[in-house]
N, C-alpha and C positions, 0 to 999 in steps of 0.2 A: 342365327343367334351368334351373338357376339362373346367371346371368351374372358374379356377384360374391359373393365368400366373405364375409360380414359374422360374425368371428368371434367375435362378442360373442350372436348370434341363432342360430347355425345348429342344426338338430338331428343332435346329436354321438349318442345314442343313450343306452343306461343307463350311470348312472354308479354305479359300486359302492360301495355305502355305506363301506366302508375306506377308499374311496380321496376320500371328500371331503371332508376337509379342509382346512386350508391349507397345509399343509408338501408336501402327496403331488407338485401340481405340480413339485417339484423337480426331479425326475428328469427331465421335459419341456424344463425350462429347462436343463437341462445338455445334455441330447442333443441339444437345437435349437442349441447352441454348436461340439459336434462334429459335426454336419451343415451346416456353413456353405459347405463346396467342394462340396457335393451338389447335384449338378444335377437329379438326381432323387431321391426319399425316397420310401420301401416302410414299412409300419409292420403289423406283425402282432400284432394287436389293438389298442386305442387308443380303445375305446368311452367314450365318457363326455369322455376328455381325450386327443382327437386329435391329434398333432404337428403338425398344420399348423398351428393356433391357437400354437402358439408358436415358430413359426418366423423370424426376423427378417431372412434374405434371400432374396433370389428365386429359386427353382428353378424347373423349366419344366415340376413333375409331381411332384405328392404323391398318394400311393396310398392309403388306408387301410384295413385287410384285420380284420374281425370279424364274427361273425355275430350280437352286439348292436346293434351300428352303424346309425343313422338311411342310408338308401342317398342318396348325396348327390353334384352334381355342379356345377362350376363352372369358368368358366374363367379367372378373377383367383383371388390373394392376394394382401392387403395392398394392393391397390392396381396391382399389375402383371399382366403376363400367365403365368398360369400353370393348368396342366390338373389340378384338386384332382377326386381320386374316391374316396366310400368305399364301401367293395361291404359288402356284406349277407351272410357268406360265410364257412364257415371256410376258411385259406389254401389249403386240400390241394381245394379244389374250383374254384380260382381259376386263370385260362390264362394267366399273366403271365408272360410272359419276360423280363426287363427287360437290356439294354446291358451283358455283364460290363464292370467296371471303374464303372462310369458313375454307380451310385445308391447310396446310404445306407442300409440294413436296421435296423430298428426293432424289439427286442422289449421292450417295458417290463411286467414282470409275469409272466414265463416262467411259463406252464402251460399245453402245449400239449395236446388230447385227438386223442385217434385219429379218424378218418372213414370209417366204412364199412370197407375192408379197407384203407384207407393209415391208414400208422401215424401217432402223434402229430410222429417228425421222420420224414420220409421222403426222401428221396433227392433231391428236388427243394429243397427247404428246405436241405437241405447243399448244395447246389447252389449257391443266394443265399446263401450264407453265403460260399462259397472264391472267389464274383465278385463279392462287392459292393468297392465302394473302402471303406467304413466298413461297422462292425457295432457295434450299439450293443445292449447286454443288462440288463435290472435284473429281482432276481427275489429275491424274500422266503427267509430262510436258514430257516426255522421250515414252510416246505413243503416237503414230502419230494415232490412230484412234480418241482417246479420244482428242487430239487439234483441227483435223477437227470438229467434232461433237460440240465440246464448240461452236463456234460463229454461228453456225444453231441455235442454243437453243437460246441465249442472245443476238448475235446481230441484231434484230429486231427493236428495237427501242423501245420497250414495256415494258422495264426493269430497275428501279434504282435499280443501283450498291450500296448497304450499307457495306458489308464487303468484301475485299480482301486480302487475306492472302496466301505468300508463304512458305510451308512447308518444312522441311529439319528433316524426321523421320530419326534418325539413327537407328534403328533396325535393327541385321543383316539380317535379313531375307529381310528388305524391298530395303538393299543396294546391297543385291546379287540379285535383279530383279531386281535392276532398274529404282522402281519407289517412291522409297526414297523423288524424289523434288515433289512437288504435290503443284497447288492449291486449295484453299478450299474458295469459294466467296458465298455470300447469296444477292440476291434478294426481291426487294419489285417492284412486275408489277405496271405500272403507269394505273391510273384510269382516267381516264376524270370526271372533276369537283371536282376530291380530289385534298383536300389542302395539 
């Protein structure tokens, strides 16, 4: 186990050829903007360009959940004390309970696959989704899994809409796959008796 996150060195795991260029981190640097009250951060998937690398205040626990993912543990970011993990794993085989109210949910690239007999969302993942305090989503419009999958997650009724934003990366990388247009939407689940 590693003592200190050196986010410039660590191994983040495969990076998908679409997504390396320089425009893809975008969606990073925005989500890490909307996770600033997050005392904890969950990120389902993340291989290659993990949120904690662009995260710019201190929580007390970033999660990182892919089964590309380098498995990696530490207990600083940036300098401060914090419990950085990323599991080796897809989400549906992972025992995470995390604090309703308490963490940030991460999915940048929505394509989730099924595991075994649990399905690609299943009941636990709605689950993090109507407790997290933040929910943060970005997912390619030109993939038909990633469209199906958006309105299982969000259209429940369980969810204000606070940002929606349609992306247009030009990156060559992201325009020779495809998925160049993306939305990128962040979530606040509604609470009963919050104002």
């Amino acid at each position: 186990m590693m003592d200190s996150m050196q986010l410039q060195t660590s191994a983040d795991g495969v990076l998908l050829p679409h997504l390396s260029g320089p425009g893809s981190p975008v969606r990073q640097v925005m989500a890490a903007h909307f996770l600033r009250e997050c005392e904890t951060v969950i990120e389902i998937g993340g291989a290659g360009l993990p949120i904690a690398r662009f995260l710019t205040h201190h929580p007390k626990a970033v999660t990182v959940i892919d089964p590309k993912i380098e498995p990696f543990r530490a207990e600083r970011l940036n300098g401060e004390p914090c419990h950085v993990e990323y599991i080796q794993a897809k989400f549906q085989a992972v025992t995470l309970e995390p604090e309703p109210g308490e963490y940030g949910l991460v999915i940048l690239g929505l394509s989730l696959k099924p595991f075994g007999r649990q399905g690609a969302i299943d009941p636990r993942l709605i689950r993090w989704v109507d407790q997290a305090k933040i929910v943060i989503i970005d997912y390619p419009v030109a993939r038909d899994r990633s469209s199906e999958q958006f309105p299982e997650l969000v259209g429940r009724g369980t969810l204000e809409e606070l940002v929606r934003v349609k992306l247009q990366i030009e990156d060559v990388q992201l325009r020779q796959s495809e998925f160049s247009e993306r939305y990128f939407l962040v979530y606040k689940p509604k609470r009963s008796g919050a104002g």
